[in-house]
Backbone as JSON, one array per atom type, in Angstrom:
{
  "sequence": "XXXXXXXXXXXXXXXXXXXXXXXXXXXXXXXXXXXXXXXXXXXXXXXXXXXXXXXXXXXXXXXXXXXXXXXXXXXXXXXXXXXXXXXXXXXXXXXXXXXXXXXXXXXXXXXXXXXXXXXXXXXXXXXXXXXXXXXXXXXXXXXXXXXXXXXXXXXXXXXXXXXXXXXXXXXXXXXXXXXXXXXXXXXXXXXXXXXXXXXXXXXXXXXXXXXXXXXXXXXXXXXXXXXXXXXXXXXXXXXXXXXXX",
  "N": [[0.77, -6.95, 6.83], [-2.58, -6.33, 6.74], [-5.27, -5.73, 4.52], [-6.76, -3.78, 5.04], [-5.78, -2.39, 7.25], [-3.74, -1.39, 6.31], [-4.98, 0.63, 4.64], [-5.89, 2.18, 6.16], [-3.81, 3.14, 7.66], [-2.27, 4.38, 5.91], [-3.74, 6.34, 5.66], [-2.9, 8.55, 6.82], [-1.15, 10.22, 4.91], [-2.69, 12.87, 3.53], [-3.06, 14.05, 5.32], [-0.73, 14.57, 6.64], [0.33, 17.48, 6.82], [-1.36, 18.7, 9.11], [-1.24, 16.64, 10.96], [1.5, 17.06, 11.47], [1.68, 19.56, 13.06], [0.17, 19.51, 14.75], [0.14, 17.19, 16.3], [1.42, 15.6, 19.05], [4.31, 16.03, 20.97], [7.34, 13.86, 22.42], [7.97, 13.18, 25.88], [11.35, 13.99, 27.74], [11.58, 12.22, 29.22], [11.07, 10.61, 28.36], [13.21, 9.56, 26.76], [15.29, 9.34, 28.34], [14.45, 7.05, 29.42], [14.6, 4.98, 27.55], [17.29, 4.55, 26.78], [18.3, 4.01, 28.95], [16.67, 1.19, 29.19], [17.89, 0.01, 27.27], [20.88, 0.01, 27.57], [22.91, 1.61, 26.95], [23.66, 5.05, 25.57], [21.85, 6.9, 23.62], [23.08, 8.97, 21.82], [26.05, 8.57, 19.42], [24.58, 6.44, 19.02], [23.26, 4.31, 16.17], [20.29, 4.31, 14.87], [17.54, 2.92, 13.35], [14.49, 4.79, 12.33], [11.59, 3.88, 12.26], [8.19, 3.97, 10.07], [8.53, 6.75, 10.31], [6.93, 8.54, 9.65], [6.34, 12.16, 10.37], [8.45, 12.52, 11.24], [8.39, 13.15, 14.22], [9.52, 11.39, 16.4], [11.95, 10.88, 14.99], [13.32, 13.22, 14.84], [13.62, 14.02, 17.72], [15.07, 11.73, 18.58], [17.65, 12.26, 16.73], [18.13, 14.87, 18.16], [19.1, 14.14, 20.54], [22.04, 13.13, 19.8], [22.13, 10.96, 18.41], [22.78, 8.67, 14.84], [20.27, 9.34, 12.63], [18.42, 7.3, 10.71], [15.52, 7.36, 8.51], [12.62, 5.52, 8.01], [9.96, 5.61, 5.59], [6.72, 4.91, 4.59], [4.15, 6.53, 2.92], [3.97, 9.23, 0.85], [2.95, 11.09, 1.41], [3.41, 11.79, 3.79], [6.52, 11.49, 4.22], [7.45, 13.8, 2.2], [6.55, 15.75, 4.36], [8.4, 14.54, 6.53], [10.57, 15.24, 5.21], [10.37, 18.32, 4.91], [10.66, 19.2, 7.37], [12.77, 18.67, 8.41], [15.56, 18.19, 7.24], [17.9, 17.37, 6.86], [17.92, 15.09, 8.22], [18.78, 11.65, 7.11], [16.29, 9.95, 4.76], [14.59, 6.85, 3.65], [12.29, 5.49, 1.43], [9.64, 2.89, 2.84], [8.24, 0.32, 4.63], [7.69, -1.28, 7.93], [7.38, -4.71, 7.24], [9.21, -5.09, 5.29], [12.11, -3.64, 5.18], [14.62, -1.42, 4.26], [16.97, -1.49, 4.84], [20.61, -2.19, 5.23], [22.17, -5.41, 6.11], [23.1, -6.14, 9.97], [23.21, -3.44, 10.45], [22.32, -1.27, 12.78], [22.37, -0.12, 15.91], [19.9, 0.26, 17.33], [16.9, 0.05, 16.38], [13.32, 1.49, 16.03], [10.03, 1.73, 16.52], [7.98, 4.66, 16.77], [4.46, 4.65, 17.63], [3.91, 3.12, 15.82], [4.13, -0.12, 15.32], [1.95, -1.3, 15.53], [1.1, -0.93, 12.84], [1.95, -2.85, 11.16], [3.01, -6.25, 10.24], [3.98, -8.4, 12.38], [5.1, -10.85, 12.0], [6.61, -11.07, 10.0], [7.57, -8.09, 9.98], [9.3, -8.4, 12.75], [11.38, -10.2, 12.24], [12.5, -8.78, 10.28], [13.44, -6.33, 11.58], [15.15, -8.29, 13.41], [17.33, -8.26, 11.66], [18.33, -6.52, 10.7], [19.47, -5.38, 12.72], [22.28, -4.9, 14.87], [24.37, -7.43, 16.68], [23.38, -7.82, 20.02], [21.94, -5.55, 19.51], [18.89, -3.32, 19.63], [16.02, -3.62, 20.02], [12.7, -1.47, 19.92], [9.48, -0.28, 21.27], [7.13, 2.19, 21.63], [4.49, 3.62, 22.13], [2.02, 6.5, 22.57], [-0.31, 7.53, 24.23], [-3.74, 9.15, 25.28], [-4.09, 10.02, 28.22], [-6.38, 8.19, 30.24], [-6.96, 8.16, 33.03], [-7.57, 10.64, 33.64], [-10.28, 12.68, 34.23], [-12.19, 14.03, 32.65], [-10.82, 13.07, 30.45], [-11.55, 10.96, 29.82], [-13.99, 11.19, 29.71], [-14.31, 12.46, 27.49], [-13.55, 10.41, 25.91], [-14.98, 8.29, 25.7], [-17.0, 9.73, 24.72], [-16.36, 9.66, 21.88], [-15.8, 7.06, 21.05], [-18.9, 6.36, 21.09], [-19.32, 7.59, 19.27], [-18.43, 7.15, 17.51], [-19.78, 4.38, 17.07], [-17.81, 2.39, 18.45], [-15.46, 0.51, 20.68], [-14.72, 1.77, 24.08], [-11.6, 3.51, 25.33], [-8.61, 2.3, 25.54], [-6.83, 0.84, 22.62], [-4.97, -2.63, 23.26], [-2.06, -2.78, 23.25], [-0.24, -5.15, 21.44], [2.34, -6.94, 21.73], [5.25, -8.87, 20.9], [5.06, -12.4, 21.4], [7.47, -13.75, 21.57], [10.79, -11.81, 21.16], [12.07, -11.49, 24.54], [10.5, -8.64, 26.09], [10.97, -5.55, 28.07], [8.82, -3.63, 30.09], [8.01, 0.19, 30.36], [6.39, 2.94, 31.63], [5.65, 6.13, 30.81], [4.86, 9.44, 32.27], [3.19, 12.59, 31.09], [2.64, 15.82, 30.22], [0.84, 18.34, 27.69], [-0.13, 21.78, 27.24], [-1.94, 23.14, 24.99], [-3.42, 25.21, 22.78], [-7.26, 25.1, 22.45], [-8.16, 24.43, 19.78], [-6.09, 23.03, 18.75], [-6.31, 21.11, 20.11], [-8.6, 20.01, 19.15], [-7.94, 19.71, 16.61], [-5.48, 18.03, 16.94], [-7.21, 15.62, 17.16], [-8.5, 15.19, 15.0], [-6.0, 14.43, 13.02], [-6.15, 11.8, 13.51], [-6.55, 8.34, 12.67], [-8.99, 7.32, 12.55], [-10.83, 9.52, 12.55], [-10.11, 10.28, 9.89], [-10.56, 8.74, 8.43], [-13.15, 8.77, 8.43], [-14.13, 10.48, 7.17], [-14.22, 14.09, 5.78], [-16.54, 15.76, 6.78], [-18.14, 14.34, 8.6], [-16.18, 14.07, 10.32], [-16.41, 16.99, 11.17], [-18.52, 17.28, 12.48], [-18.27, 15.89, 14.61], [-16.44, 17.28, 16.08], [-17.39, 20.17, 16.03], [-19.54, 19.58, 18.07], [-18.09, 19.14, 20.23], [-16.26, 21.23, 20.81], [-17.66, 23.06, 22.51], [-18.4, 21.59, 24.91], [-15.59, 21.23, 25.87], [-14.9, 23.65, 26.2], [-16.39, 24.18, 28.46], [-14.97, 23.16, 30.51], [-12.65, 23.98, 30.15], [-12.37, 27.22, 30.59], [-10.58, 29.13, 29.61], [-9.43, 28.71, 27.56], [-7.38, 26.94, 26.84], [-6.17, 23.63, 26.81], [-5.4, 21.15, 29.07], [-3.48, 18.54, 27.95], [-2.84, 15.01, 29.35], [-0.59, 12.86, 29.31], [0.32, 9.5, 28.46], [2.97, 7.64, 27.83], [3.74, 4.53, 26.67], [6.55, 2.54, 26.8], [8.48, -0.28, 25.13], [11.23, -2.06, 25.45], [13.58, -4.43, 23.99], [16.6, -6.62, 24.33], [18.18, -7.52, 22.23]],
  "CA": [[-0.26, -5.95, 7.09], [-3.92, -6.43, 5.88], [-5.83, -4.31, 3.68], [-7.45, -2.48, 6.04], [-5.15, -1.76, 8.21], [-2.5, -0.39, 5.6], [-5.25, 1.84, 3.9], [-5.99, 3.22, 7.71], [-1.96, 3.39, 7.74], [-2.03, 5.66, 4.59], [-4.57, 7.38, 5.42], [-2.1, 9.91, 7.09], [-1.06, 11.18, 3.95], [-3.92, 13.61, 2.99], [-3.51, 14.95, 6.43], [0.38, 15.21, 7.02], [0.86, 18.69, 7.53], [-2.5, 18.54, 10.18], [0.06, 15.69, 11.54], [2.96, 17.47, 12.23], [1.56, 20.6, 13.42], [-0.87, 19.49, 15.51], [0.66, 15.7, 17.08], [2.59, 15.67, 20.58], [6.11, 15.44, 20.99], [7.73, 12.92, 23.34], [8.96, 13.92, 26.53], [12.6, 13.93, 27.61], [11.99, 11.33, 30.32], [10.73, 8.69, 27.64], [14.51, 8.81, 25.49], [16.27, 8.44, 29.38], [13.96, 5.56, 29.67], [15.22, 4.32, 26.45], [18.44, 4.85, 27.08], [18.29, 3.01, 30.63], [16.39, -0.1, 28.9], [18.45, -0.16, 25.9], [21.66, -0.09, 28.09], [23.67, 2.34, 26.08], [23.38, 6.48, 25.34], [21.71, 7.39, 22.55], [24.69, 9.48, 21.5], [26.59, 7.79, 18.62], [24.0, 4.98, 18.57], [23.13, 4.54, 14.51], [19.05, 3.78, 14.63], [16.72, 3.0, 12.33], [13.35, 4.64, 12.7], [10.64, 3.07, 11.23], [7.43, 4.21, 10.4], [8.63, 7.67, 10.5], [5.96, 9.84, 9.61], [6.42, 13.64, 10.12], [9.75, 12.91, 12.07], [8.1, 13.62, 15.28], [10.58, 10.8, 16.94], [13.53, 11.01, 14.55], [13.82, 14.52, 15.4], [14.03, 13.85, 18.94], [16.46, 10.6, 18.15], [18.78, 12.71, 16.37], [18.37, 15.67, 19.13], [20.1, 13.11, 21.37], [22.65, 12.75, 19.28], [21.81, 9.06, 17.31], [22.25, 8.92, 13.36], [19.18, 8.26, 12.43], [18.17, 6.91, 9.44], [14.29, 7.13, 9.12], [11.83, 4.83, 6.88], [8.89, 5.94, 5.74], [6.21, 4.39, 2.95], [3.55, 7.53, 2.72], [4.29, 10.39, -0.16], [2.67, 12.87, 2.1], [4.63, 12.17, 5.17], [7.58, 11.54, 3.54], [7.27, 15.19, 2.1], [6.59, 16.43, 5.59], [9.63, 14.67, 7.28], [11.75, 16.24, 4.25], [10.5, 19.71, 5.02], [10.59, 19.45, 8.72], [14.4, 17.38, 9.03], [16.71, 17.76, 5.85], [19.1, 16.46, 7.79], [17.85, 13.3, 8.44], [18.18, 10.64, 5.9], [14.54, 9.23, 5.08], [14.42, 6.06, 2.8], [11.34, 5.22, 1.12], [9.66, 1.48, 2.88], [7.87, -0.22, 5.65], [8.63, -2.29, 8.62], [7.66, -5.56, 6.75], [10.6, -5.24, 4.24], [13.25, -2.64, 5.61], [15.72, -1.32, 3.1], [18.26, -1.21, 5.07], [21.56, -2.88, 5.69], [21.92, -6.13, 7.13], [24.22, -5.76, 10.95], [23.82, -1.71, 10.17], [21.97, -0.4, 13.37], [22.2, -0.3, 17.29], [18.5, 0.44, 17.72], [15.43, 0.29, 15.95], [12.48, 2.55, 17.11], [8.75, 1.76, 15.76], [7.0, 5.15, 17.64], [3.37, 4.82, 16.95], [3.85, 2.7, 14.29], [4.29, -1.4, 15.0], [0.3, -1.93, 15.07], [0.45, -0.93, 11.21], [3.33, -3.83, 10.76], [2.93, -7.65, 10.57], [5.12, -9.21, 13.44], [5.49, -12.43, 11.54], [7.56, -10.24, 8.72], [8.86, -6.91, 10.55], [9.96, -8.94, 13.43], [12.65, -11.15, 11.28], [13.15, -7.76, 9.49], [14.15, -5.93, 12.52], [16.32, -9.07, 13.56], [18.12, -8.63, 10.75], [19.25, -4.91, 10.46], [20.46, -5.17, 14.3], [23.96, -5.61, 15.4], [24.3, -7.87, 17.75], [23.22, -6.74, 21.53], [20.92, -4.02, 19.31], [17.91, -3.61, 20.78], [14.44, -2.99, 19.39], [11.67, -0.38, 21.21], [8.16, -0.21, 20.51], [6.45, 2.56, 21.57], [2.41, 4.17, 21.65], [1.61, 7.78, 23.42], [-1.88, 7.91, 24.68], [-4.1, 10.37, 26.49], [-4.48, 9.15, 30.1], [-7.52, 7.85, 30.23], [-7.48, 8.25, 34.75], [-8.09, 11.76, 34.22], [-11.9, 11.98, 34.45], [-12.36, 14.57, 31.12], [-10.15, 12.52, 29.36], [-12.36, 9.37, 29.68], [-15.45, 11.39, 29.34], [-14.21, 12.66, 26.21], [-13.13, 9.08, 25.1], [-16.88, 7.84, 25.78], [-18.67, 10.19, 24.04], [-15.89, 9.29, 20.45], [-16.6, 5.86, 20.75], [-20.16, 6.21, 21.01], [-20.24, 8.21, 17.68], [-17.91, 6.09, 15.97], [-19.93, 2.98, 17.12], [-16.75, 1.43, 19.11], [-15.38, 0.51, 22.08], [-14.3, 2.97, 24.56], [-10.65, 2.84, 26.37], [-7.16, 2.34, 24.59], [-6.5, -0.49, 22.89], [-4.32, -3.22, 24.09], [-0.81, -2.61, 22.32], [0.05, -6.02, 21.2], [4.09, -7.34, 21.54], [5.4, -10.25, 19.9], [5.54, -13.34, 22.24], [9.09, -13.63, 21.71], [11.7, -12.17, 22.48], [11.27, -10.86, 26.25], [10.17, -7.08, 26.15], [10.68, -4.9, 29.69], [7.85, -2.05, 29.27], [8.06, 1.49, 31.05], [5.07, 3.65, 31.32], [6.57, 7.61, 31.37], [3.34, 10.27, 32.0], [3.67, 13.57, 30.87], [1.63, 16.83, 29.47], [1.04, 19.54, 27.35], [-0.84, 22.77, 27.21], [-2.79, 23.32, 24.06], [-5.24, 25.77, 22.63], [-8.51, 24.44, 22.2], [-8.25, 24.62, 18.58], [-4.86, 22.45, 18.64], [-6.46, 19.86, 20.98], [-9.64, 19.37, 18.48], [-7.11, 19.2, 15.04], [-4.53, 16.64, 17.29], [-8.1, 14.11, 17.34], [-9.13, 14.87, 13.53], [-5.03, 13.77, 12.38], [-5.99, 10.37, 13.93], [-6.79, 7.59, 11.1], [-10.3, 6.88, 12.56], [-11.46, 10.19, 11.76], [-9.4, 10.49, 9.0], [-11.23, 7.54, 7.24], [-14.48, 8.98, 8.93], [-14.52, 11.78, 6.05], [-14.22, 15.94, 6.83], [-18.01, 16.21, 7.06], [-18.68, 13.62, 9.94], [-15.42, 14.58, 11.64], [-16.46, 18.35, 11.7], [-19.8, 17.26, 13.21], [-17.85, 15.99, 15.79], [-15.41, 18.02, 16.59], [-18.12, 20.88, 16.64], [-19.99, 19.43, 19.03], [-16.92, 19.2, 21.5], [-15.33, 22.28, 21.2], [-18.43, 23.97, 23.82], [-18.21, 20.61, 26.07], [-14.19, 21.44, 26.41], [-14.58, 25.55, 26.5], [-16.96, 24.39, 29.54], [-14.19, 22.43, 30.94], [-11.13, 24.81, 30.17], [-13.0, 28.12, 30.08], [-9.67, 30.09, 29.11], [-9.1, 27.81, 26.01], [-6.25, 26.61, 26.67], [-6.61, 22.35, 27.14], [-3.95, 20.12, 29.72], [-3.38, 17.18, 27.83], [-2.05, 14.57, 29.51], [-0.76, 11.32, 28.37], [0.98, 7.96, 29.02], [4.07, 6.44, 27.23], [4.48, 3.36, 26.99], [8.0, 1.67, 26.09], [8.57, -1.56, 25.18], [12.02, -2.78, 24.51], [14.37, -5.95, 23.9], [17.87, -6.3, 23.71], [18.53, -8.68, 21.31]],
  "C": [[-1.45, -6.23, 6.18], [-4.11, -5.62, 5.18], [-6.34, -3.51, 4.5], [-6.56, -1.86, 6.89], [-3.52, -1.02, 7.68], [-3.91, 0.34, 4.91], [-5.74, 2.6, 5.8], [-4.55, 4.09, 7.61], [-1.83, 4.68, 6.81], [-3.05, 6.38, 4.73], [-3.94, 8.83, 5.76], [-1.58, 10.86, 6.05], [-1.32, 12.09, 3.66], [-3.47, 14.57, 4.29], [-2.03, 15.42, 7.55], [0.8, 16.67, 7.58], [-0.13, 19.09, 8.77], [-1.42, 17.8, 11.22], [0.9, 16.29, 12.29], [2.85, 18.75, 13.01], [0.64, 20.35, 14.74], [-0.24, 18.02, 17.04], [1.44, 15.97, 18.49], [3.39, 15.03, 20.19], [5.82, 13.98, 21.74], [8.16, 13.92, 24.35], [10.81, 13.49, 26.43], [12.89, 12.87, 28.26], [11.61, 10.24, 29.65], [12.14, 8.44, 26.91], [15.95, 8.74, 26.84], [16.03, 6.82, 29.9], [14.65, 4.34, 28.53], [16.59, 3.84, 25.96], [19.12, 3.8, 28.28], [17.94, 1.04, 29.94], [17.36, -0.58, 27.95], [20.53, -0.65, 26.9], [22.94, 0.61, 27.68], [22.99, 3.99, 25.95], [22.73, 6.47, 24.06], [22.73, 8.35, 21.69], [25.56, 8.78, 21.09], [25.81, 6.68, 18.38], [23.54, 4.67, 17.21], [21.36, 3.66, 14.96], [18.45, 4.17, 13.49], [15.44, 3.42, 12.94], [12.2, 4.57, 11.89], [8.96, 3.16, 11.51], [7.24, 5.87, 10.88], [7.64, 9.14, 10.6], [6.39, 11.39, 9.52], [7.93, 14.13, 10.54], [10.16, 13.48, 13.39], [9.8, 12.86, 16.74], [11.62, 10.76, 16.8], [13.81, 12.26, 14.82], [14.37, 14.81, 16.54], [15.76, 12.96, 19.09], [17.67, 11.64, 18.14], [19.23, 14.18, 17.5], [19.73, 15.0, 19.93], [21.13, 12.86, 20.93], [22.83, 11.61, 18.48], [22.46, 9.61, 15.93], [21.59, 7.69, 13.64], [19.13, 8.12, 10.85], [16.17, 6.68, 9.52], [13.6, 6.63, 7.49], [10.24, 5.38, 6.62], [8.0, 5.57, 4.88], [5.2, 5.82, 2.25], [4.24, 8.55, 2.05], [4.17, 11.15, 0.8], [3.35, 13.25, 3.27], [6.13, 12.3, 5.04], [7.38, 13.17, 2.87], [7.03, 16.17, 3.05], [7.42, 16.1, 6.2], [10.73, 15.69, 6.45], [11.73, 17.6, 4.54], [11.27, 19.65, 6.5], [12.45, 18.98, 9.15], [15.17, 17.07, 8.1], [17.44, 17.62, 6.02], [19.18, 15.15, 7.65], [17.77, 12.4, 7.41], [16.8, 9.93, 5.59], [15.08, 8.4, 3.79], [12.65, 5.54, 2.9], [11.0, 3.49, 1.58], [8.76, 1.26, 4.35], [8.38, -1.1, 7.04], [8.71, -3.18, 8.39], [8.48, -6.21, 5.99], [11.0, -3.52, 4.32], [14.46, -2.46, 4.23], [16.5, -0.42, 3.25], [19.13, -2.15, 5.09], [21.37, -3.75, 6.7], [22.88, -5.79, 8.3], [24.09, -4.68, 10.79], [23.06, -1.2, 11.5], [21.94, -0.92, 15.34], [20.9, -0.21, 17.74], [17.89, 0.55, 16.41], [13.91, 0.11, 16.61], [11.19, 2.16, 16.04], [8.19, 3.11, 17.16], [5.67, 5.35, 16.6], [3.19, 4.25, 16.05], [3.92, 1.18, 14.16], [2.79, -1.71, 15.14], [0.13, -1.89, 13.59], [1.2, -2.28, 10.87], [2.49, -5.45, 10.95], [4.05, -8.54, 11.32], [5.73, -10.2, 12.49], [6.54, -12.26, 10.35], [8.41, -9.07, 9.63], [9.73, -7.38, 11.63], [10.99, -9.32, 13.14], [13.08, -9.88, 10.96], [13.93, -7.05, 10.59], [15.54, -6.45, 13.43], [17.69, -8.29, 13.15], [18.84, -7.54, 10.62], [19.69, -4.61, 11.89], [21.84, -6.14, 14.3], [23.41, -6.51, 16.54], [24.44, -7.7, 18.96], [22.45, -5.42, 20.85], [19.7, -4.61, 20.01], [16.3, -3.01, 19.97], [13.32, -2.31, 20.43], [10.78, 0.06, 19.8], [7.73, 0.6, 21.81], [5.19, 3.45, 22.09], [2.39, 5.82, 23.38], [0.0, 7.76, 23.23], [-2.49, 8.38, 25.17], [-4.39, 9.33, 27.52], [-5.64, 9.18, 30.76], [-8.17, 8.03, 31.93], [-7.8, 10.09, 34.81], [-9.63, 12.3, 33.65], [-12.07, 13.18, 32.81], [-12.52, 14.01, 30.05], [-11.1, 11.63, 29.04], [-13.57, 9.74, 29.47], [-15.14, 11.51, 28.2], [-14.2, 11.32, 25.4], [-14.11, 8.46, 24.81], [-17.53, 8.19, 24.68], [-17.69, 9.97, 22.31], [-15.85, 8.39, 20.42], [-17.68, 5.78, 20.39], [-20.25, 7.16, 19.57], [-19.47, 7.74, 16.92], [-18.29, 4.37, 16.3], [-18.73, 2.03, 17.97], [-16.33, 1.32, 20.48], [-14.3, 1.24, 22.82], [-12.23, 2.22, 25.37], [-9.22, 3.04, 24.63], [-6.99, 0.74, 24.5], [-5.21, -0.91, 23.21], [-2.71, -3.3, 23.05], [0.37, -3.77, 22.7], [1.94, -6.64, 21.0], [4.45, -8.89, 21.3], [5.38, -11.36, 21.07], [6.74, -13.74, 22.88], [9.99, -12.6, 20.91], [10.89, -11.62, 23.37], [11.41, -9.34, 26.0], [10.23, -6.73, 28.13], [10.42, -3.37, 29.03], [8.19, -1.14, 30.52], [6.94, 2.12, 30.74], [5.76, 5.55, 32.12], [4.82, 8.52, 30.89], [3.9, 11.57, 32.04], [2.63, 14.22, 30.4], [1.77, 17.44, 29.02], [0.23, 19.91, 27.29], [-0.94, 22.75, 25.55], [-3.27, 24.08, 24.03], [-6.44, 24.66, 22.39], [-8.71, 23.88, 20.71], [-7.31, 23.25, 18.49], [-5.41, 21.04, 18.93], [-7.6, 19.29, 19.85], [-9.03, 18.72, 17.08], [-6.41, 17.92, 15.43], [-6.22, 15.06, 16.6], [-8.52, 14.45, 15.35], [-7.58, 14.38, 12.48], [-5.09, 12.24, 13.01], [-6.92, 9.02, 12.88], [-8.25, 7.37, 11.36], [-11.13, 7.83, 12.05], [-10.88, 10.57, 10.32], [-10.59, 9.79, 7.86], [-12.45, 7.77, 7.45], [-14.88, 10.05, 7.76], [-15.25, 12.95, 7.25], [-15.56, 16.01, 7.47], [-18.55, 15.57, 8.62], [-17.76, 13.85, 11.35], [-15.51, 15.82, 12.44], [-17.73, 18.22, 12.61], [-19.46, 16.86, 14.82], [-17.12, 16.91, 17.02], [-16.19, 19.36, 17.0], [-19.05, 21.27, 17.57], [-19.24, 19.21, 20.59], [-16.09, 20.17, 21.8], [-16.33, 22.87, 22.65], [-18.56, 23.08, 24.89], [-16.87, 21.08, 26.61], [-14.44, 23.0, 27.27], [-15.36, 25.25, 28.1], [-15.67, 23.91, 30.48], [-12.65, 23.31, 31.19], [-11.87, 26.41, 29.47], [-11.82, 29.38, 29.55], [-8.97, 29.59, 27.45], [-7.9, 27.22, 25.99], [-6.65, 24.82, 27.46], [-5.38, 21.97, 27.77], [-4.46, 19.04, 29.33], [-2.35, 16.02, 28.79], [-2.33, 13.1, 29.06], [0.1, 10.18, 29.47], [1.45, 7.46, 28.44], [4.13, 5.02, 27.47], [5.57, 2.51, 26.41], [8.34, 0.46, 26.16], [10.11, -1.7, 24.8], [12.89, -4.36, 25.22], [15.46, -5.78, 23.18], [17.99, -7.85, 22.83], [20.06, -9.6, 20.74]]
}
């Protein structure tokens, strides 16, 4: 992982409890998908999830029945999975050097989290803490850019953070062979909810409060025109990558 793209990574810290309060779940039809690709139940499966953050995914994981075991390098998120999941084991670490057991897991889960990673390191690392026939799954929830709002909205936060519009292209290792799933799903929001979800995202994060509130204040009366009861339909687009290994 570069420098830049681990202090983006940490930038979540500062803004953990924004994070966990504010972030979308998963649905239910992305951990049958997972389940289907993976070729096994989640139920008794022992995963590692990596890149844990608030425990949005290991929460789910362990719903399903898994033990999970969840990694996390951030103080502040790490202090927000602990509140949120004292259940779940959390070890302090990244996906580049895992510190876990070698042979110890049937799955390992990067959600939202293998763009912070360096393939050329977490890859081998992930190898290495799978049983054999485990299976690795990558990933990324995004708003669904075909519904015409969505993409206006996406326009006009490019254009004030200078960048280019759209979702980027969520990069998978060459080898091994990945078979992706794309699961679409929504949730209802207040207005309020929907503007905090975009200020826990690292671009404004690293954009500092002042430039993000300029934004965000200029989009709450574009939305209210759009959803005049305040309440926002997000919808999104899973996409799952995995490989049995």
């Amino acid at each position: 992982m570069t420098t830049k793209p681990r202090t983006r990574a940490r930038s979540f810290d500062g803004a953990a409890s924004l994070y966990a309060e504010h972030r979308p779940g998963y649905p239910g039809e992305l951990f049958d998908a997972l389940e289907e690709l993976c070729g096994r139940p989640l139920a008794g499966a022992t995963v590692a999830d990596v890149g844990a953050g608030t425990g949005i995914a290991s929460g789910a994981l362990d719903a399903r029945g898994a033990g999970v075991v969840a990694v996390e390098p951030g103080d502040g998120m790490a202090a927000e999975f602990r509140r949120a999941h004292p259940r779940i084991p959390l070890v302090r670490g990244d996906g580049d050097r895992l510190p876990l057991a070698t042979s110890g897991f049937d799955l390992v889960t990067y959600a939202q989290a293998w763009h912070w990673t360096d393939p050329a390191r977490s890859l081998p690392e992930a190898r290495r803490v799978l049983r054999p026939g485990g299976a690795l799954a990558l990933w990324w929830n995004d708003l669904d850019l075909t519904v015409p709002w969505i993409a206006e909205q996406d326009a006009r936060i490019a254009a004030f953070l200078d960048a280019s519009p759209g979702v980027a292209p969520h990069a998978l290792p060459a080898e091994p062979a990945f078979t992706t799933r794309e699961v679409r799903w929504s949730r209802c929001v207040p207005l309020d909810s929907h503007l905090a979800n975009h200020a826990s995202h690292s671009v404004f994060l690293m954009l500092g409060e002042a430039r993000t509130r300029e934004f965000l204040d200029a989009e709450r009366p574009r939305l209210k025109a759009v959803f005049p009861d305040g309440v926002v339909e997000e919808r999104y687009v899973v996409t799952l990558a995995v490989s049995v290994l």
